[in-house]
BASETOR-351648 format. One record per residue (C-alpha): residue number from 1; chain; x, y, z. Coordinates in pm, 1 decimal. Layout:
N
MARFI_pos_unit_px_py_pz
MARFI_NUM_A_X_Y_Z $
...
This chain:
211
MARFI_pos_unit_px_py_pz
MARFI_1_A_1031.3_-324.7_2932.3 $
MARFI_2_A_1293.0_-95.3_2839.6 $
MARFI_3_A_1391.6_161.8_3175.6 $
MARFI_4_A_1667.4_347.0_3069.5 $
MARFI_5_A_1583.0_631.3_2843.6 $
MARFI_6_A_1809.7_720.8_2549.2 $
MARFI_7_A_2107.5_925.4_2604.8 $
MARFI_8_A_2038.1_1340.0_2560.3 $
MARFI_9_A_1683.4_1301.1_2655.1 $
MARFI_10_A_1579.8_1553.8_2861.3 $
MARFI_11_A_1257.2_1475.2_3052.4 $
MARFI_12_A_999.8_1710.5_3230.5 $
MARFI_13_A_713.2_1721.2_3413.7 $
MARFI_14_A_436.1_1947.7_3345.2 $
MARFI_15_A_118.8_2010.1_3501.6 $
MARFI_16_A_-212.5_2103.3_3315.9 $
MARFI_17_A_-490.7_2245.1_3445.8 $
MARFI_18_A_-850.2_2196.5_3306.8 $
MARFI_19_A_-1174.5_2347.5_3245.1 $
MARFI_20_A_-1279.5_2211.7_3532.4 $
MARFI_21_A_-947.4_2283.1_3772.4 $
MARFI_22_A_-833.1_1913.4_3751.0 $
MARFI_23_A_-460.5_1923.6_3746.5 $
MARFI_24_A_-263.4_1659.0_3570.1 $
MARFI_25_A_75.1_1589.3_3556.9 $
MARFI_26_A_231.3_1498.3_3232.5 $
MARFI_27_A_581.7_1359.8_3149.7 $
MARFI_28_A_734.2_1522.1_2858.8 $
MARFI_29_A_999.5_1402.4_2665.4 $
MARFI_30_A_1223.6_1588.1_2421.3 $
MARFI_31_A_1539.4_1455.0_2210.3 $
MARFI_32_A_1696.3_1581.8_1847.5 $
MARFI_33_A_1855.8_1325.6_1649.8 $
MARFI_34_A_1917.6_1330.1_1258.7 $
MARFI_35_A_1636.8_1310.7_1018.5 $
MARFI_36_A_1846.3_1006.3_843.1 $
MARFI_37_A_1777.8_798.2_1175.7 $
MARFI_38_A_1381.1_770.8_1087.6 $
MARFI_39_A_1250.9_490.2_942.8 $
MARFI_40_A_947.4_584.0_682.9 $
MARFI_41_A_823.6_458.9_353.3 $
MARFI_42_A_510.8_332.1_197.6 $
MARFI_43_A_463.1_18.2_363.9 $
MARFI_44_A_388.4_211.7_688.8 $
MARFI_45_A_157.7_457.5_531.6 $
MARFI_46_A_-27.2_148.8_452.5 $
MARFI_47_A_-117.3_78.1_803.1 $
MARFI_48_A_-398.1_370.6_819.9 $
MARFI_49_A_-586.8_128.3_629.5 $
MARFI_50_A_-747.5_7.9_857.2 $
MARFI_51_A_-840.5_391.6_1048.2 $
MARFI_52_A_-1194.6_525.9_1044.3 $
MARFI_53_A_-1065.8_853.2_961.6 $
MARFI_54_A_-854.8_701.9_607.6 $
MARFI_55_A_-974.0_844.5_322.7 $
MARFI_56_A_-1198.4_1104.4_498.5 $
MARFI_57_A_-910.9_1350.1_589.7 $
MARFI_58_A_-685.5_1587.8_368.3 $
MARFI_59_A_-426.8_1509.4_638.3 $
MARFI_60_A_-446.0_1117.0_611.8 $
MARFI_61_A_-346.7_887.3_410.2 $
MARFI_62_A_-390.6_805.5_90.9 $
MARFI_63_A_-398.0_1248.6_71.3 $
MARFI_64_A_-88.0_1296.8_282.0 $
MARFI_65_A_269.9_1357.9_175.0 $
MARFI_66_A_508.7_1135.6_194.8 $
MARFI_67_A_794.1_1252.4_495.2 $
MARFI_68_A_1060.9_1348.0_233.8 $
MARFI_69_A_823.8_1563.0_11.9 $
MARFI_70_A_695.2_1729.7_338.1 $
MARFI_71_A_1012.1_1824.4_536.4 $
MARFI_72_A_1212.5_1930.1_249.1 $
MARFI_73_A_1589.1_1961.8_292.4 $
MARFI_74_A_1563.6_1941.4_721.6 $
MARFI_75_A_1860.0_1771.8_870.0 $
MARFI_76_A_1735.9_1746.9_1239.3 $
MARFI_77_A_1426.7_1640.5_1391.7 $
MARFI_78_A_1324.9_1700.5_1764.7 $
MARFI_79_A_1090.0_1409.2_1905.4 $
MARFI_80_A_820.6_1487.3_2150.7 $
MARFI_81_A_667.8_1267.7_2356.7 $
MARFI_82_A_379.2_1338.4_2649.6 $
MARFI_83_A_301.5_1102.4_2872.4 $
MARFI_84_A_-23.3_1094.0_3033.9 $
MARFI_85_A_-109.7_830.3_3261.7 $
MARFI_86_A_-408.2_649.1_3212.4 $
MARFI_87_A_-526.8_623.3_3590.8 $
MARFI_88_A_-619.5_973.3_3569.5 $
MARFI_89_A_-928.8_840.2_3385.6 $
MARFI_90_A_-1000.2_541.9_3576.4 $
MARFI_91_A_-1327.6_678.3_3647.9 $
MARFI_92_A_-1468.0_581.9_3290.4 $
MARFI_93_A_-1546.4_235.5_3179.3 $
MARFI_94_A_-1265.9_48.6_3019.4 $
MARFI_95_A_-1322.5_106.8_2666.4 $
MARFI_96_A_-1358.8_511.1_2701.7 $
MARFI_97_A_-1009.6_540.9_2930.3 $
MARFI_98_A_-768.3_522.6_2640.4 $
MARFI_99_A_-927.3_751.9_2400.2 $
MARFI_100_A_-1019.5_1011.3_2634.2 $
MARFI_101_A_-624.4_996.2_2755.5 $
MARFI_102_A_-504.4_1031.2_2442.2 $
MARFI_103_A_-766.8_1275.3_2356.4 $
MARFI_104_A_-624.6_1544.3_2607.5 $
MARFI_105_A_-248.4_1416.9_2598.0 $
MARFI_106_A_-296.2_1513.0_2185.4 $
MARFI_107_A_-420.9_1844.9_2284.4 $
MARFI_108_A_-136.8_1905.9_2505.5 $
MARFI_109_A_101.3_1798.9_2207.0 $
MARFI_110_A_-121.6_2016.2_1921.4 $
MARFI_111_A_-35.8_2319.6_2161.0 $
MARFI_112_A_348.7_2245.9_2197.0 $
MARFI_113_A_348.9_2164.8_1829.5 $
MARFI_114_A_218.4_2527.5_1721.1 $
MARFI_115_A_452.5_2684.4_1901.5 $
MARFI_116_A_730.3_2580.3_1667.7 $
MARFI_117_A_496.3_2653.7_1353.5 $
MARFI_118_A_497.4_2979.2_1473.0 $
MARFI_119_A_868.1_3002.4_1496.7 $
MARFI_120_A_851.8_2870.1_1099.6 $
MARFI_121_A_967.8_2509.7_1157.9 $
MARFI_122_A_799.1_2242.4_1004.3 $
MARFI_123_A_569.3_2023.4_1227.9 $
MARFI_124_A_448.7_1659.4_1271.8 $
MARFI_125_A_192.9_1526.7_1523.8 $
MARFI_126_A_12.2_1208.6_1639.7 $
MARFI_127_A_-359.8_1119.8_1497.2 $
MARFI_128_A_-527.5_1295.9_1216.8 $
MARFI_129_A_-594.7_1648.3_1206.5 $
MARFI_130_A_-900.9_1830.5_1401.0 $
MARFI_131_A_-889.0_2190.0_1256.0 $
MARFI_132_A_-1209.1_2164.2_1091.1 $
MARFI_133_A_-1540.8_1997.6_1246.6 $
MARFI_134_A_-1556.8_1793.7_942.2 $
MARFI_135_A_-1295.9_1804.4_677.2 $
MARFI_136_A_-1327.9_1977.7_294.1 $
MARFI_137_A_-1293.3_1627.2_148.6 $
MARFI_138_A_-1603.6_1499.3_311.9 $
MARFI_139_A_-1740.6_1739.3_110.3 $
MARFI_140_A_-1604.4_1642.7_-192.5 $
MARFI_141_A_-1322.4_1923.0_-182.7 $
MARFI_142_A_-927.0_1831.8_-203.7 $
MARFI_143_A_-841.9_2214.6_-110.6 $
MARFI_144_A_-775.0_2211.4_270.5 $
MARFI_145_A_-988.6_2512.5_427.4 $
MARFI_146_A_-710.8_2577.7_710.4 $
MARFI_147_A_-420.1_2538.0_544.4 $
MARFI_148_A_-243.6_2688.1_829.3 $
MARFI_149_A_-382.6_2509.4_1091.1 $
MARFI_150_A_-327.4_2126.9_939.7 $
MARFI_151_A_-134.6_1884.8_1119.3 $
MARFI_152_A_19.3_1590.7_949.0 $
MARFI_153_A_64.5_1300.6_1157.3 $
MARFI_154_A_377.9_1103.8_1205.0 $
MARFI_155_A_237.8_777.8_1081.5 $
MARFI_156_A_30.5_962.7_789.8 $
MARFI_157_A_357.3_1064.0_673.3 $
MARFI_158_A_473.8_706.7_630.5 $
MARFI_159_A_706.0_695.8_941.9 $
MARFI_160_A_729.4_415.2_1190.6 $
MARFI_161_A_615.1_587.4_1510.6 $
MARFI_162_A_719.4_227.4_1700.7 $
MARFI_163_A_1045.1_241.1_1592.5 $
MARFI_164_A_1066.2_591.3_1614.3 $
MARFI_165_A_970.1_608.5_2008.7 $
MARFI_166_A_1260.2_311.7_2050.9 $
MARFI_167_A_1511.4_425.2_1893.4 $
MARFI_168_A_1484.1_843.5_2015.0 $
MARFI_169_A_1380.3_765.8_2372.1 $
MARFI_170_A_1406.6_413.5_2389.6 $
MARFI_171_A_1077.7_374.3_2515.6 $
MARFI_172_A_830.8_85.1_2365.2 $
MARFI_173_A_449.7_218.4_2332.9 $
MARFI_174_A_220.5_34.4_2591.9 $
MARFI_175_A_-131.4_-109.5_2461.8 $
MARFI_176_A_-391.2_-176.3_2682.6 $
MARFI_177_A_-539.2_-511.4_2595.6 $
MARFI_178_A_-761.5_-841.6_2727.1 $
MARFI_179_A_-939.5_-616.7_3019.6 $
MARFI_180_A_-614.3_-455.4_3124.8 $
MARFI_181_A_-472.5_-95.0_3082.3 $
MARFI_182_A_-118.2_27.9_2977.6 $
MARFI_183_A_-22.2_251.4_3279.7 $
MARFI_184_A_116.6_570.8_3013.6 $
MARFI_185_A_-53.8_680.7_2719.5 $
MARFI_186_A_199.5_881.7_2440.0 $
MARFI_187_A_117.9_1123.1_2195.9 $
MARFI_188_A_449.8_1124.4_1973.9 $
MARFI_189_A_508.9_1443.5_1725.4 $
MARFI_190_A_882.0_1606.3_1606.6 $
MARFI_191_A_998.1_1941.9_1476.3 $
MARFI_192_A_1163.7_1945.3_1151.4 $
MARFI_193_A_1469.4_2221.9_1118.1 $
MARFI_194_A_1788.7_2249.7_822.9 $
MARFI_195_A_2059.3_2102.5_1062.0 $
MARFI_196_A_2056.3_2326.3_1367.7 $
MARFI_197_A_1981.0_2205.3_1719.5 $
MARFI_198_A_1662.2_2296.5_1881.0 $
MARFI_199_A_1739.6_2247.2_2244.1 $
MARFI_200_A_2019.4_2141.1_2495.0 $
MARFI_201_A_2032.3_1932.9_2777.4 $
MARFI_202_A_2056.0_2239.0_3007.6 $
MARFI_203_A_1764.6_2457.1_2853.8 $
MARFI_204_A_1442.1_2293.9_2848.5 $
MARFI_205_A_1239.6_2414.1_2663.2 $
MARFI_206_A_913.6_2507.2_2833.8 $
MARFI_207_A_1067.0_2764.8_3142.3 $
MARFI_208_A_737.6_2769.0_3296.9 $
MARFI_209_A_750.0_2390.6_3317.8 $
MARFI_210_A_337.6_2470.5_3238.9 $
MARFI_211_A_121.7_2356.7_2978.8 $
C-alpha cells in the first residue's frame, strides 16, 4: 500500500455535521495536474456495463460524452478526493456499510463540485447523477430535465478513475471484500479550467475547513 502521497497534494480535514448532529471527519484531497496526464478512452467507458444504472441515465454511459467532447479546450484539471472512513458506519450490517459511506462521502463531493460550476468551470464527479428522482430517459425522453444540475461522472466519461487516483495522489482505491472492509471509502471528481491553476499549496481551498 502506497503511503506517501504525490508531491503538491495538499490534504485537509473537514468535519460534517448531519441531520442528526453526528459529526464526521473527512480527509480531503486536492491536486492540479495537466489534462494530458489522464488516461480515458472507450475501453473504460465500457466498464459501466455491468452498472444497474447503464442505460437508465442521461449521465451514463452509453448517453455520456466522451472526456474530450465534454471539457473542450481545458488544459488543467484539479482532482478531488474525500475520504470517509468506513468505521463510521460500522453499526450497519456488512453489505449496507459501503454504500451508505459512499452515499454521504458523494454528497460531500456533489456540494464541493457545484461550487466550481458556479464559478463557470467545468465539472466531473463519482457515480451517476441524482438530480432527478428518476431520470427523463426512463421515460423514454433523451432531453435532460436539469440540464444545469447534471453531473457526469469520471468513469462515465471514459476515464480510468484507478489510474487516475495513482497517478494524482498516489493513492490505490481500497475494496472491501470476503467479509472484510476497506478502512477509507473515496469519492473521486476534478475541475476542468483552460490552463490556469486553481489552487496553491498555501491556500486551501475551503477557509472554513467545513463542509
Amino acid at each position: 500500500m502506497k503511503t506517501q502521497l504525490a508531491e503538491g497534494t495538499i490534504v485537509d480535514v473537514v468535519e460534517h455535521v448531519d441531520e442528526k448532529g453526528a459529526v464526521y471527519y473527512v480527509e480531503k484531497l486536492q491536486r492540479d495536474f495537466p489534462v494530458a496526464e489522464i488516461v480515458h478512452g472507450p475501453a473504460f467507458k465500457g466498464c459501466c456495463t455491468g452498472c444497474d444504472v447503464f442505460g437508465k441515465n442521461l449521465s451514463c454511459p452509453p448517453a455520456s460524452p466522451t472526456l474530450s467532447a465534454y471539457i473542450g479546450g481545458a488544459k488543467t484539471a484539479r482532482g478531488i478526493c474525500l475520504r470517509l472512513p468506513q468505521e463510521y458506519f460500522g453499526h450497519l450490517p456488512f453489505e449496507e456499510r459501503h454504500d451508505a459511506c459512499f452515499a454521504m462521502a458523494r454528497d460531500l463531493l456533489v456540494k464541493e463540485l457545484l461550487k466550481h460550476r458556479k464559478q463557470g468551470h467545468t465539472i466531473a464527479g463519482s457515480g451517476p447523477c441524482l438530480a432527478c428522482e428518476t431520470c427523463a430517459i426512463e421515460e423514454g425522453s433523451k432531453e435532460c430535465r436539469q440540464p444545469d444540475r447534471v453531473i457526469y461522472s469520471l468513469e462515465s466519461l471514459g476515464v480510468n478513475v484507478v489510474g487516475l487516483m495513482t497517478k494524482c495522489f498516489n493513492i490505490d482505491l481500497e475494496w472491501s471484500s470476503d467479509g472484510e472492509y476497506a478502512d477509507f471509502v473515496s469519492a473521486v471528481g476534478a475541475v476542468f479550467v483552460g490552463g490556469e491553476s486553481l489552487c496553491s499549496a498555501d491556500r486551501p481551498m475551503d477557509e472554513e475547513g467545513i463542509i
